[in-house]
N, C-alpha and C positions, 0 to 999 in steps of 0.2 A: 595849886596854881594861883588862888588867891594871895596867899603872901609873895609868892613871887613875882606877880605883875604889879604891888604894892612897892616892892623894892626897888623892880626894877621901872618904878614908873616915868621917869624924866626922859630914859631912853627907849619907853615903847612910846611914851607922848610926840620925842623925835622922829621916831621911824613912821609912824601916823602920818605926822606935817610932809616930811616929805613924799610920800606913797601921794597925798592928794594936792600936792603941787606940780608933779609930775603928769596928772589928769587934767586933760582939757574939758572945755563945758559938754562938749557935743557924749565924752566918754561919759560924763555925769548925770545928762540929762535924762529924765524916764527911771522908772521904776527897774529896768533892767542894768543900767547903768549903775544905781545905787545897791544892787545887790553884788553886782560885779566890785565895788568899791571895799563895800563891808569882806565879801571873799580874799580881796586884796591886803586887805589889813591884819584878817585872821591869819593869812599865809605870811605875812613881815613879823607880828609877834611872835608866831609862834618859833621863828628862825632864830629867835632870842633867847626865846626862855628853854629851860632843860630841864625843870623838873615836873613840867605838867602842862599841857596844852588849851587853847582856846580852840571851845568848839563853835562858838556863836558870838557874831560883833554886832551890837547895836547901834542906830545911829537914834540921837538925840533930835538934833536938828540940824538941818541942813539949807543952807540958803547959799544959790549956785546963782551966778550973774554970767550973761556973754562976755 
């Protein structure tokens, strides 16, 4: 799965931006919200890639504004 989210990095980077453009603050805000997010991301990559799945998304950092 590693080589192929390396491959296909530009369009899982894609589907990322818009999954959390689509999210308003109120869906972001709270720890609950940010899991719901990282879930959301894991289910968009994984709709991409074919040879091996994401079981876990991390977030780095996150800075969320009303």
């Amino acid at each position: 799965a590693v080589i192929e989210v390396k491959d296909r990095e530009a369009e899982i980077r894609d589907r990322f931006q818009r999954v959390i453009e689509e999210m308003t603050f109120d869906q972001l805000a709270g720890t609950e919200g940010k899991k719901n997010l990282t879930d959301t991301l894991r289910r968009s990559a994984n709709q991409v890639l074919t040879k091996g799945k994401l079981r876990r998304v991390f977030i780095k950092t996150a800075i969320v504004k009303p």
